[in-house]
PALUM-255783 format. One record per residue: residue number from 1; residue in three letters; x, y, z of N, C-alpha, C in turn. Coordinates in nm, 4 decimals. Example, Ala and Ser with C-alpha at 12.3 -4.5 7.8 and 13.67 -1.06 7.14 Angstrom:
BEGIN
@k:1	r:ALA	n.u:1.3190	n.v:-0.5690	n.w:0.7800	ca.u:1.2300	ca.v:-0.4500	ca.w:0.7800	c.u:1.3200	c.v:-0.3300	c.w:0.7800
@k:2	r:SER	n.u:1.2850	n.v:-0.2250	n.w:0.7080	ca.u:1.3670	ca.v:-0.1060	ca.w:0.7140	c.u:1.2900	c.v:0.0030	c.w:0.7870
# end
This chain:
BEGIN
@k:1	r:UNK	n.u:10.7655	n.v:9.4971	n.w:10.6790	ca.u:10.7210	ca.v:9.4191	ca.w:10.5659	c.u:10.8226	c.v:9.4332	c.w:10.4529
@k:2	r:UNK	n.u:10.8260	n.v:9.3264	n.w:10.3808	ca.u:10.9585	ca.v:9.2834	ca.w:10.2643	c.u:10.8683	c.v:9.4138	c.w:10.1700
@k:3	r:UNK	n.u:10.9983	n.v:9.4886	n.w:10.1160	ca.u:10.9389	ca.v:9.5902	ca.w:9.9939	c.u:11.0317	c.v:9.5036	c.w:9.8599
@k:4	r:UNK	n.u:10.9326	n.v:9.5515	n.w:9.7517	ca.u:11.0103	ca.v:9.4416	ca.w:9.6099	c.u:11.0684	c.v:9.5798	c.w:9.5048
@k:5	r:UNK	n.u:11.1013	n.v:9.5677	n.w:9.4027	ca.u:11.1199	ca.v:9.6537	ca.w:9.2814	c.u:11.0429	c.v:9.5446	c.w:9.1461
@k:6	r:UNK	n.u:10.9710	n.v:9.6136	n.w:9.0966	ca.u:10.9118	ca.v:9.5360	ca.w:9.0410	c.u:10.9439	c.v:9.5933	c.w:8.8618
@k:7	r:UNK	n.u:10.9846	n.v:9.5087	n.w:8.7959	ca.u:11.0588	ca.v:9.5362	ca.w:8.6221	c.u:10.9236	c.v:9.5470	c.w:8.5453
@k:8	r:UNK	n.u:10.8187	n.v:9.5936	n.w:8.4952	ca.u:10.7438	ca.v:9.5322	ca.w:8.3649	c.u:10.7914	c.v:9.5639	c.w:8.2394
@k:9	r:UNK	n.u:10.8167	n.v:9.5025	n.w:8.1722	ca.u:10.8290	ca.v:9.5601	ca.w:8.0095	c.u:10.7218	c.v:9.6071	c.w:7.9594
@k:10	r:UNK	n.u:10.6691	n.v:9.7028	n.w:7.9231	ca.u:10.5342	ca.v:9.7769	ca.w:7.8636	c.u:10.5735	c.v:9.8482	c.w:7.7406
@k:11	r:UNK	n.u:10.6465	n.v:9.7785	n.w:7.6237	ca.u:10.6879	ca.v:9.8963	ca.w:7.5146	c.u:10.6152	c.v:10.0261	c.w:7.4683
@k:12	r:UNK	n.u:10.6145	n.v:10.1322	n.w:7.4689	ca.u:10.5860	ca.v:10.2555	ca.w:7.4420	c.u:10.4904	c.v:10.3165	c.w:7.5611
@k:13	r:UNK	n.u:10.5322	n.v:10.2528	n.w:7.7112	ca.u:10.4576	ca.v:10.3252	ca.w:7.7882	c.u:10.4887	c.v:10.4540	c.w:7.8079
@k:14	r:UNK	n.u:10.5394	n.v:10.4936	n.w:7.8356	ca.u:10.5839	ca.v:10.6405	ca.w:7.8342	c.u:10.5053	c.v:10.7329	c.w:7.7391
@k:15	r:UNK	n.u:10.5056	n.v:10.6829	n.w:7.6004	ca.u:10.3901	ca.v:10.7635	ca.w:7.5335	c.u:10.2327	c.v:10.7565	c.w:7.5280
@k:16	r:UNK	n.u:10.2029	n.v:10.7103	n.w:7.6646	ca.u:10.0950	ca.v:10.7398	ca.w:7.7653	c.u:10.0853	c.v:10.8487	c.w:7.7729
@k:17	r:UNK	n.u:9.9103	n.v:10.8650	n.w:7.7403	ca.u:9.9011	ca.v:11.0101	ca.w:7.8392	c.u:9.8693	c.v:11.0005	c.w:7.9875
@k:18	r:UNK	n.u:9.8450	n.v:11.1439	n.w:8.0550	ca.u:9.7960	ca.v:11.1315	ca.w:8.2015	c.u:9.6753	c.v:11.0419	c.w:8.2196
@k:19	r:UNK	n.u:9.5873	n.v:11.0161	n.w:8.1204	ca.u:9.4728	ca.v:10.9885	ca.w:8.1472	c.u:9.4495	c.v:10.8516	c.w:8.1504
@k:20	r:UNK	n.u:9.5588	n.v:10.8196	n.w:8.0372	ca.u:9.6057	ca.v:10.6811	ca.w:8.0567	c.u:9.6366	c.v:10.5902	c.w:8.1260
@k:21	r:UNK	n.u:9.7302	n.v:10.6693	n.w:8.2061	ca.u:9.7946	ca.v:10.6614	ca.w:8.3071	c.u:9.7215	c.v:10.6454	c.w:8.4623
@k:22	r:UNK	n.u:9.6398	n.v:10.7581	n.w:8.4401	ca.u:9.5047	ca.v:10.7232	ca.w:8.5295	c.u:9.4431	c.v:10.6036	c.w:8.5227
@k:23	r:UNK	n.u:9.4075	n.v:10.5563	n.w:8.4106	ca.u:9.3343	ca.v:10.4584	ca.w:8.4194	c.u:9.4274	c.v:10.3385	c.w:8.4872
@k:24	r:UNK	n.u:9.5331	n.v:10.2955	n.w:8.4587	ca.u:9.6143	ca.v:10.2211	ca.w:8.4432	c.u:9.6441	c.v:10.2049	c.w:8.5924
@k:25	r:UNK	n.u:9.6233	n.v:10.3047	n.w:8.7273	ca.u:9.6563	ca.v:10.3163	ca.w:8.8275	c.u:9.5102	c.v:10.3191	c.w:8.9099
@k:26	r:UNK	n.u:9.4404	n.v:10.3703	n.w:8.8452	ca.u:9.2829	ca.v:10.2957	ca.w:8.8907	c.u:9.2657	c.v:10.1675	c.w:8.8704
@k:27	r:UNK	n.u:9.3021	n.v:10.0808	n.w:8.7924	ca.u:9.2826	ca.v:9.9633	ca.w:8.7898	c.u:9.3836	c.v:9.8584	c.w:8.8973
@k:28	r:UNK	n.u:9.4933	n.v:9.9238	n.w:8.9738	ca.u:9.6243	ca.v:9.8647	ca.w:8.9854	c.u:9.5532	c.v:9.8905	c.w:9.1617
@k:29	r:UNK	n.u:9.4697	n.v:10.0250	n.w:9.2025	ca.u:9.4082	ca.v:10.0236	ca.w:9.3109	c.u:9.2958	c.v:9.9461	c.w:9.3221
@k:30	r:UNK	n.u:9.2272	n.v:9.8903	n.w:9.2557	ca.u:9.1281	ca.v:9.8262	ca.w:9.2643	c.u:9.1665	c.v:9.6846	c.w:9.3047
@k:31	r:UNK	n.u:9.2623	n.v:9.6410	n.w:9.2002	ca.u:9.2779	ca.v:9.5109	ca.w:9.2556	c.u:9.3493	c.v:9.5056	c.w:9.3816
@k:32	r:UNK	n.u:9.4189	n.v:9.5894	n.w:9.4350	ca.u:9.5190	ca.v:9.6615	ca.w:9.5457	c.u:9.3810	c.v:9.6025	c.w:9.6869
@k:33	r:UNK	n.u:9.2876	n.v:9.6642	n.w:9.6538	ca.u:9.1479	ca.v:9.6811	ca.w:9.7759	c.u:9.0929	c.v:9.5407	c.w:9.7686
@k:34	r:UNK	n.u:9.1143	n.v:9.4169	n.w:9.6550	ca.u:9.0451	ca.v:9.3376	ca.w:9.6314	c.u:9.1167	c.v:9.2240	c.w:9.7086
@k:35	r:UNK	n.u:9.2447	n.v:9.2385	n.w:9.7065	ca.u:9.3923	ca.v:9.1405	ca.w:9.8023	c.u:9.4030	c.v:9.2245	c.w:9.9007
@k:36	r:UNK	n.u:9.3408	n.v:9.3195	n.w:9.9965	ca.u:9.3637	ca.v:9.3707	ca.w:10.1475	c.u:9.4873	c.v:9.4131	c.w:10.1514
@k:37	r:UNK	n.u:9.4641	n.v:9.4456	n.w:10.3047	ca.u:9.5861	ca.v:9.5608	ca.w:10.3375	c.u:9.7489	c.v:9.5238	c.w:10.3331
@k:38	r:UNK	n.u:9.7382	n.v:9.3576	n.w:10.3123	ca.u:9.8639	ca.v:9.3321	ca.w:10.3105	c.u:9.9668	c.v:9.3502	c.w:10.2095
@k:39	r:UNK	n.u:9.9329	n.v:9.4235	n.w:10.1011	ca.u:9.9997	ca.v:9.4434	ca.w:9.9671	c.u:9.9495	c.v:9.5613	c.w:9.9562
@k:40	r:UNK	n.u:10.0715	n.v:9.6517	n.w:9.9152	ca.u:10.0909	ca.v:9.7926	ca.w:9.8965	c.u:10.1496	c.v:9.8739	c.w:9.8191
@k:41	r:UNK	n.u:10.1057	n.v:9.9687	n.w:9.7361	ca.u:10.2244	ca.v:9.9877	ca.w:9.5523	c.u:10.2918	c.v:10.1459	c.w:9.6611
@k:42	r:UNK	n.u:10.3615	n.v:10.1795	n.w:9.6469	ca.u:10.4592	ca.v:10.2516	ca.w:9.6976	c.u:10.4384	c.v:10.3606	c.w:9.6041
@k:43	r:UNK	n.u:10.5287	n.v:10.3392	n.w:9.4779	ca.u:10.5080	ca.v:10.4571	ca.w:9.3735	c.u:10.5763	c.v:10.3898	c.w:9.2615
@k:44	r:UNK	n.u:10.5718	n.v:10.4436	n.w:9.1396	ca.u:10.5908	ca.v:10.3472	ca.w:9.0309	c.u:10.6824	c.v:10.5107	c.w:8.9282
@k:45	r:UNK	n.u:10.8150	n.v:10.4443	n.w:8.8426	ca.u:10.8713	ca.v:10.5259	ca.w:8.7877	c.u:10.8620	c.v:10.4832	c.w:8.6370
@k:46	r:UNK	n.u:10.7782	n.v:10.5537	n.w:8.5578	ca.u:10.7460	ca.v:10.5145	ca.w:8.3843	c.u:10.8593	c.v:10.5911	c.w:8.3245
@k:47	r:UNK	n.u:10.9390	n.v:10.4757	n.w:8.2419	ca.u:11.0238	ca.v:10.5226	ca.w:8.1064	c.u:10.9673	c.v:10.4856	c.w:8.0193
@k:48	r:UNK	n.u:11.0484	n.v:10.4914	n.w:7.8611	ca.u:10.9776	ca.v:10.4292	ca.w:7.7761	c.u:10.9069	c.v:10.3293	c.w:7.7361
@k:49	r:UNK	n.u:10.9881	n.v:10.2748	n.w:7.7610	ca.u:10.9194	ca.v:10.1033	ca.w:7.7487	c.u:10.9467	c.v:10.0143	c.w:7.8626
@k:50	r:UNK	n.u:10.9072	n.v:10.0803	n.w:7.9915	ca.u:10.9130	ca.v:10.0278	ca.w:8.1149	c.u:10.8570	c.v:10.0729	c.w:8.2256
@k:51	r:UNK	n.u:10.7832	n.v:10.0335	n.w:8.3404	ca.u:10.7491	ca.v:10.0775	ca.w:8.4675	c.u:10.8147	c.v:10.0134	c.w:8.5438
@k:52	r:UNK	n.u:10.8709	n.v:10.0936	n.w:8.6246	ca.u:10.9630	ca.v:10.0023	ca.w:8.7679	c.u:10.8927	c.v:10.0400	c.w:8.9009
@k:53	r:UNK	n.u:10.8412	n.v:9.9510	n.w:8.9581	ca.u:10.7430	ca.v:9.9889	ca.w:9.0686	c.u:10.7993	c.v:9.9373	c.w:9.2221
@k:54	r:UNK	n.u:10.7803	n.v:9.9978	n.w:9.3059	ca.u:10.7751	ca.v:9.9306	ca.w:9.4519	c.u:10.6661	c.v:9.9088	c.w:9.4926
@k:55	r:UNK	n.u:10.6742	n.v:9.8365	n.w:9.5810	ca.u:10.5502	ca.v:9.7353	ca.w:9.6221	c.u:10.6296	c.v:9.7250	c.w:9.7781
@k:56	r:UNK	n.u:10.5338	n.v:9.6650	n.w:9.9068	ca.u:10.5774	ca.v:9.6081	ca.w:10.0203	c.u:10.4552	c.v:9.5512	c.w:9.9911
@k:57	r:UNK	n.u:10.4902	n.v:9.4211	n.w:10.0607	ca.u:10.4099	ca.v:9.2561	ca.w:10.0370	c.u:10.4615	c.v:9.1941	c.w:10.1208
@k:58	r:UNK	n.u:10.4527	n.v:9.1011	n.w:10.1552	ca.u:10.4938	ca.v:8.9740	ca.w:10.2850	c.u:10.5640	c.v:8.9083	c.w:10.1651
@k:59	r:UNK	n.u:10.5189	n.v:8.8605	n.w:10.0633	ca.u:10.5612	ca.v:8.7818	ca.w:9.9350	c.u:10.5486	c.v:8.8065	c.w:9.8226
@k:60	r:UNK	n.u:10.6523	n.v:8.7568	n.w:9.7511	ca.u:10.6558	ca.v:8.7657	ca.w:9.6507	c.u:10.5317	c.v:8.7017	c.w:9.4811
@k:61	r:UNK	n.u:10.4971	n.v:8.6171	n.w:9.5955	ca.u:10.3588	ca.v:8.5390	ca.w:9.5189	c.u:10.2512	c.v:8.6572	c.w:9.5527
@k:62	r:UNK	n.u:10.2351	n.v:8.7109	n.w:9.6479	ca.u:10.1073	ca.v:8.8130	ca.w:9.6545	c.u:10.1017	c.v:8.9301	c.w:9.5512
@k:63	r:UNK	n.u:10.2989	n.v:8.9759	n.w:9.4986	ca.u:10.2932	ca.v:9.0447	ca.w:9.3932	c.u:10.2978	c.v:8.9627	c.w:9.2388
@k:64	r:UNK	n.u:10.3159	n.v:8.8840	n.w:9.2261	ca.u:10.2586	ca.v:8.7881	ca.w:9.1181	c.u:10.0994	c.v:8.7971	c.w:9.1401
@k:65	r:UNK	n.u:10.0451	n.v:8.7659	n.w:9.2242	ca.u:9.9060	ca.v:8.7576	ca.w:9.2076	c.u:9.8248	c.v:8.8847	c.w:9.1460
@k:66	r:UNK	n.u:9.9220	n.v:8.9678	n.w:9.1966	ca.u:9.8566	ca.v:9.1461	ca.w:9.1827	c.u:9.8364	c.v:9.1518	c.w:9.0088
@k:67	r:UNK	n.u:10.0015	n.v:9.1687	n.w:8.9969	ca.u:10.0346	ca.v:9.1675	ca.w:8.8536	c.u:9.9046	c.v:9.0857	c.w:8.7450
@k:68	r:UNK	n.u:9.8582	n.v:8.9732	n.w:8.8054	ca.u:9.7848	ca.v:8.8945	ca.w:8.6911	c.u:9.6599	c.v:8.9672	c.w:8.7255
@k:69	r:UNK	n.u:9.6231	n.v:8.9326	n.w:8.8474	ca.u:9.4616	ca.v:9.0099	ca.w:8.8236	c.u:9.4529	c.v:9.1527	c.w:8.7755
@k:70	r:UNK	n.u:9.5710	n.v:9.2380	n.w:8.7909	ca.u:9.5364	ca.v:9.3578	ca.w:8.6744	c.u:9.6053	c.v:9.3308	c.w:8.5467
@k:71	r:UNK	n.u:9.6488	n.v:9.2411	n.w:8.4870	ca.u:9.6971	ca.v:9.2478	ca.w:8.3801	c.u:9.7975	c.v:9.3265	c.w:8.3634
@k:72	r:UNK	n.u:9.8834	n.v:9.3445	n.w:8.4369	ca.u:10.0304	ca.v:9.3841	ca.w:8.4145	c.u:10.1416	c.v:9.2731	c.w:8.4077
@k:73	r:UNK	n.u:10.2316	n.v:9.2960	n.w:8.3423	ca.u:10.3658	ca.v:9.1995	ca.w:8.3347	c.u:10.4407	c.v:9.2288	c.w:8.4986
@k:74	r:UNK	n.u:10.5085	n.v:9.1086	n.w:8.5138	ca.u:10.5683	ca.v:9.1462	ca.w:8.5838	c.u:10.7145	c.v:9.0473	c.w:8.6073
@k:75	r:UNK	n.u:10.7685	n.v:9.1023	n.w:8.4831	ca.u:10.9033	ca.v:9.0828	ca.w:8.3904	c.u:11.0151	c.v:9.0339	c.w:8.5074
@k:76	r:UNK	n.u:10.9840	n.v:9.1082	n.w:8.6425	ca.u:11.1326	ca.v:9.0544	ca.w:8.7158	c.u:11.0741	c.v:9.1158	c.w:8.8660
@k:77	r:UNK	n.u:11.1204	n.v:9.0551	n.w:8.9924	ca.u:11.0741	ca.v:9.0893	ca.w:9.0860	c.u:11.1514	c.v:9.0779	c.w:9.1938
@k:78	r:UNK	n.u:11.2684	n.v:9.1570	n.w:9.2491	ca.u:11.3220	ca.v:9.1644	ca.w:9.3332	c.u:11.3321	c.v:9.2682	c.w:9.4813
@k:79	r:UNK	n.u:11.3522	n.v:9.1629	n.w:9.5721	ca.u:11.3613	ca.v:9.2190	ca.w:9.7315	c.u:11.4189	c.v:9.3326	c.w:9.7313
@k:80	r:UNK	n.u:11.4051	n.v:9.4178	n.w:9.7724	ca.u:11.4787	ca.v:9.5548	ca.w:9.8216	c.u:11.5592	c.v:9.4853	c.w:9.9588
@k:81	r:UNK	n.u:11.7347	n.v:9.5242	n.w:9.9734	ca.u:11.7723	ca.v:9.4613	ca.w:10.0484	c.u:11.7826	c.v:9.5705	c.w:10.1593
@k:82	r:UNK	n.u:11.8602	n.v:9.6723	n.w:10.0812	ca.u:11.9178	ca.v:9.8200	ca.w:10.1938	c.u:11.8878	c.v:9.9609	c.w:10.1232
@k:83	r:UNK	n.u:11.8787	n.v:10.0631	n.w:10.1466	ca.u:11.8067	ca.v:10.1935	ca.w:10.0862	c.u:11.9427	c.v:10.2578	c.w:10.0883
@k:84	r:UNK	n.u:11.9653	n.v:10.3410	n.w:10.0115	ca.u:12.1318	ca.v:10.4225	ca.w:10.0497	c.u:12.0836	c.v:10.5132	c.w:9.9002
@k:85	r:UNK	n.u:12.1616	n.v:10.6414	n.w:10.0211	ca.u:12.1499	ca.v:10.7831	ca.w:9.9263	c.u:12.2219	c.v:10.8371	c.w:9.9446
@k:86	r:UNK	n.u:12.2581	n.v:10.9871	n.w:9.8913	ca.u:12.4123	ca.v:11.0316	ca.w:9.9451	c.u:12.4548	c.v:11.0686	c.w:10.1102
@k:87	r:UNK	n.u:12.3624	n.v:11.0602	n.w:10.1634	ca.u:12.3858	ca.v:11.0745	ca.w:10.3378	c.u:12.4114	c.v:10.9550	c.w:10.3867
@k:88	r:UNK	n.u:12.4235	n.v:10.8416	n.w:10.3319	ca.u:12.4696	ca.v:10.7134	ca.w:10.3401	c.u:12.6430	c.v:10.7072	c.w:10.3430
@k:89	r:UNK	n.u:12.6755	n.v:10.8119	n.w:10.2621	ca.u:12.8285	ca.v:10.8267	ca.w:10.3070	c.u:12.8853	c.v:10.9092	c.w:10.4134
@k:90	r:UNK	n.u:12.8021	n.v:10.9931	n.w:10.4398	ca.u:12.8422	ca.v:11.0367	ca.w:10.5738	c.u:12.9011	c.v:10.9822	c.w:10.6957
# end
């Protein structure tokens, strides 16, 4: 299945707390269970004024759809093409 990187702009997320944060990922599973098994959040990396998330989806419209029914932005949305880490130069 196609995995995406997903951009939101969220200014001052980062000065979230955990609990916040909780909520924010309870809501992101809910709608997750509400669109079935075919859409899947991977893990999500919070900076300041940004979350960059992976997702695997068949499409790119199924992560648009996600994004609106929880009310997240979803600023930019691109395919993951190839994975490479430093054992990639080996």
């Amino acid at each position: 299945m196609p995995q995406y990187v997903i951009e939101r702009d969220m200014p001052g997320v980062g000065q979230l707390s955990g609990e916040q944060l909780k909520g924010a990922s309870q809501g992101s599973c809910n709608v997750l269970r509400q669109l079935g098994p075919d859409i899947q959040w991977v893990h999500s990396y919070v900076t300041d004024d940004k979350i960059y998330c992976v997702y695997r989806a068949p499409s790119e419209d199924l992560i648009r759809q996600h994004a609106k029914m929880a009310g997240f932005p979803a600023n930019s949305i691109a395919e993951v093409r190839a994975t490479i880490d430093p054992t990639t130069a080996d």
